[in-house]
C-alpha positions as CSV (number, residue, x, y, z in Angstrom):
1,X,-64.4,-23.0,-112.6
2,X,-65.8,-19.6,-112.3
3,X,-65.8,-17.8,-108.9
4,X,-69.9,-18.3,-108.5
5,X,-69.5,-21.8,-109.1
6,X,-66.4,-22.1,-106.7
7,X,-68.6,-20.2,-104.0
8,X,-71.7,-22.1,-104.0
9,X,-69.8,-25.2,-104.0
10,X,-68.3,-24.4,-100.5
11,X,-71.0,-25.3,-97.7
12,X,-73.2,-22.8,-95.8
13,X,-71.0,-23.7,-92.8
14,X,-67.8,-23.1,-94.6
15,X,-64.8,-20.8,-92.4
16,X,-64.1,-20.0,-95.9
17,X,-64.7,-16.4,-96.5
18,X,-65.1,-16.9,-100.0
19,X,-69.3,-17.9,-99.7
20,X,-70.0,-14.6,-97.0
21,X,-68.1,-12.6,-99.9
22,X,-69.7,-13.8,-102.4
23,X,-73.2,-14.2,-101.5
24,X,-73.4,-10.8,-99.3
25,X,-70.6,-8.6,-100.8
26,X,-69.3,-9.3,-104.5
27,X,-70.9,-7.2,-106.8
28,X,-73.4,-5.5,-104.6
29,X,-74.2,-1.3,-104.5
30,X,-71.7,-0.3,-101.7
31,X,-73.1,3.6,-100.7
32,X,-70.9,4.5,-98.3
33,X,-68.0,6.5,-99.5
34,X,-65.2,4.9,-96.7
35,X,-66.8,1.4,-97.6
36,X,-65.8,2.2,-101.2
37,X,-62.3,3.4,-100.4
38,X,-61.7,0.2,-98.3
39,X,-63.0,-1.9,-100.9
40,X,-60.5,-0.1,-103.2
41,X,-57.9,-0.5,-100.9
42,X,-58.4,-4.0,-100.5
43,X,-58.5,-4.8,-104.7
44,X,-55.1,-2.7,-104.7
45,X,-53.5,-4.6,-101.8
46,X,-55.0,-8.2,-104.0
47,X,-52.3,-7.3,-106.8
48,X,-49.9,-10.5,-107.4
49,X,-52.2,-11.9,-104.3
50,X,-55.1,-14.0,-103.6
51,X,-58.3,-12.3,-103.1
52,X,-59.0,-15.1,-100.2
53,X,-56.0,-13.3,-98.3
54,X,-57.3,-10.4,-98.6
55,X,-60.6,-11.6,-97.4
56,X,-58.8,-12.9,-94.1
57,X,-56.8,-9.7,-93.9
58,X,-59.9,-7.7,-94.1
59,X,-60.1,-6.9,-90.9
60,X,-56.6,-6.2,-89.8
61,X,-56.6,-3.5,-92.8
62,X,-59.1,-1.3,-92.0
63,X,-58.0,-1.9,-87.9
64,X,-54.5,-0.5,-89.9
65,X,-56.3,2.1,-92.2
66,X,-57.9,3.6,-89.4
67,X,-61.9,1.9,-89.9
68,X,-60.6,2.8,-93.9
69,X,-62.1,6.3,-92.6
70,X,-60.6,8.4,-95.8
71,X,-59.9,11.4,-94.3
72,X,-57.9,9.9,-91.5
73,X,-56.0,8.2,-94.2
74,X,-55.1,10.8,-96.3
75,X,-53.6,12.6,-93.1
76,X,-51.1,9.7,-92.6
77,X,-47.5,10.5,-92.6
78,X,-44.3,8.9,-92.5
79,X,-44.9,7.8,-89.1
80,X,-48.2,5.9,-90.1
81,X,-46.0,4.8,-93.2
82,X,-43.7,3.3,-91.0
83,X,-46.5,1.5,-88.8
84,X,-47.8,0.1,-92.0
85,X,-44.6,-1.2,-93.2
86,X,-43.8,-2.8,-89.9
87,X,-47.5,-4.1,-89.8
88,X,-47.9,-8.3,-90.1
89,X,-51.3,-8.5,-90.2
90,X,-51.5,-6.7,-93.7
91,X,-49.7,-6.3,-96.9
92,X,-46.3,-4.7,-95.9
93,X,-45.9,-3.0,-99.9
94,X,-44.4,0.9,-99.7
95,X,-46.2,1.2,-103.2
96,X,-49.4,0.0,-102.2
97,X,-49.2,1.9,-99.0
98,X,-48.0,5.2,-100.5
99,X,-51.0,4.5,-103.2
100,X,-53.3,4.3,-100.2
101,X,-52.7,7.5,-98.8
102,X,-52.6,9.2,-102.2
103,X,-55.9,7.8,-103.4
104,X,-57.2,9.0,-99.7
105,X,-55.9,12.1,-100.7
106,X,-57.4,12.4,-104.4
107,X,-60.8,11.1,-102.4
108,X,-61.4,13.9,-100.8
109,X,-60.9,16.4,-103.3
110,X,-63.4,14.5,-105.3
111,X,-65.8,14.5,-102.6
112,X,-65.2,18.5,-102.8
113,X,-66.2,18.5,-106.2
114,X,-69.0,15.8,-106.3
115,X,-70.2,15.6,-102.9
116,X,-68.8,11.8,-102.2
117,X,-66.9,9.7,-103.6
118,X,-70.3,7.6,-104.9
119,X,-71.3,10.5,-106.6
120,X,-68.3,10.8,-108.7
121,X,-68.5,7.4,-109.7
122,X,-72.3,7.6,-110.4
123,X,-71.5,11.0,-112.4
124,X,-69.1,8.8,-114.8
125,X,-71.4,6.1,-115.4
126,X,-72.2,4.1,-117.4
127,X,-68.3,3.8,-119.1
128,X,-66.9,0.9,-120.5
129,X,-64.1,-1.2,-118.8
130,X,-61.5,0.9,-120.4
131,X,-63.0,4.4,-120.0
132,X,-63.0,3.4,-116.5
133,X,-59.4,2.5,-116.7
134,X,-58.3,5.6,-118.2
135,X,-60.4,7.7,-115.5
136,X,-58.9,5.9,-112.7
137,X,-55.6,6.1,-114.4
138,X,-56.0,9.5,-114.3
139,X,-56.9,10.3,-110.7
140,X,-55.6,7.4,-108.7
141,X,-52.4,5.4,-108.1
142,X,-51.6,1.5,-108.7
143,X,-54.9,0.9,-110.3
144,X,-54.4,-1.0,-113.8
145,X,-57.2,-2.5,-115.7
146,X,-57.5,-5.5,-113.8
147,X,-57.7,-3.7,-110.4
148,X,-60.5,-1.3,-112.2
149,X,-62.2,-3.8,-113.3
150,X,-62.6,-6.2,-110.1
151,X,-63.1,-3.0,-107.9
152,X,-66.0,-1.9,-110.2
153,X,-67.7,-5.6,-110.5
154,X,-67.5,-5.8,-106.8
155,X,-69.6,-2.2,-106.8
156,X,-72.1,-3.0,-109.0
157,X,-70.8,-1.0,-111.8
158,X,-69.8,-3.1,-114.2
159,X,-71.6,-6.3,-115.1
160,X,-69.7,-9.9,-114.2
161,X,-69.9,-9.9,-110.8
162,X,-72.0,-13.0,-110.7
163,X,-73.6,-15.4,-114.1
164,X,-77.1,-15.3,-114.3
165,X,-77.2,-18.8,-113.3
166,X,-76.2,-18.0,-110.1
167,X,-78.6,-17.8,-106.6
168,X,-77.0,-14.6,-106.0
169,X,-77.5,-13.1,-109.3
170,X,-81.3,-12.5,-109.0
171,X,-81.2,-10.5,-105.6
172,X,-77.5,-8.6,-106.8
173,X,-79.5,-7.1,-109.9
174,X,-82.6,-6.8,-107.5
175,X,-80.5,-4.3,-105.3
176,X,-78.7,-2.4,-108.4
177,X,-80.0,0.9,-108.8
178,X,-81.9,2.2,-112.0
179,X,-79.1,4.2,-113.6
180,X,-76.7,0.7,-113.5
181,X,-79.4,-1.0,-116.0
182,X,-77.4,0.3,-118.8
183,X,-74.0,-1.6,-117.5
């Protein structure tokens, strides 16, 4: 069973955070550049997890990761490290955390470059699955091709995100921009 066909099988009532996900979220343009750093976040923290965990953790993350503002972030220090690591309502990972603040970190001297974070990405596109991998490779930590490649579907910039049987398909392609026809 594929994840649209999962989703649309749980009812419109569901406490399941899967269908919201999935019918509001998953593969959707995300503009904002601290939405896209939380959503990073969030695809790191997934790794050797469930992605409906991290759905449930959602909020206590960016409560953790300071509203995932990315500035705020990538001023952490080993006092915020250690309120992480002591933190239940999150992943408790010294990797992931450290990777956090390091991609924070790598963030903003991207939006120095580019303008945002967005822009950056936009400014690669369109790239394969593994040129992506081997650009994010390159500038960010704990991100293998698997990590890439969900954080990018969920972004709209690579196709899989939903089948084109799907409800959701129709209005996630309806909301892509222009320059994402050719993913």
């Amino acid at each position: 069973m594929n994840y649209c066909d999962f989703a649309n099988a749980l009812p419109h009532d569901t406490a399941d955070p899967n269908k919201h996900y999935h019918d509001r979220e998953y593969g959707f343009p995300i503009d904002d550049d601290n939405a896209l750093f939380g959503r990073l976040l969030l695809e790191i923290n997934q790794a050797g997890l469930s992605w409906t965990l991290m759905l449930k953790k959602q909020a206590a993350f960016q409560t953790a990761y300071s509203g995932f503002d990315i500035a705020a972030v990538a001023a952490y220090g080993e006092a915020d490290i250690a309120r992480l690591l002591a933190d239940a309502g999150i992943v408790r990972n010294r990797l992931k955390i450290n990777a956090a603040i390091y991609n924070a970190r790598e963030i903003l001297r991207l939006q120095a470059e580019h303008g945002s974070f967005k822009n950056w990405l936009d400014t690669h596109h369109p790239l394969d699955k593994a040129g992506w991998v081997k650009l994010f490779k390159k500038h960010f930590k704990f991100v293998g091709g698997e990590i890439v490649n969900e954080f990018l579907m969920s972004t709209g910039y690579l196709k899989g995100a939903h089948h084109e049987g799907c409800p959701v398909f129709a209005e996630v392609m309806a909301h892509r921009p222009k320059w994402a026809e050719a993913v």
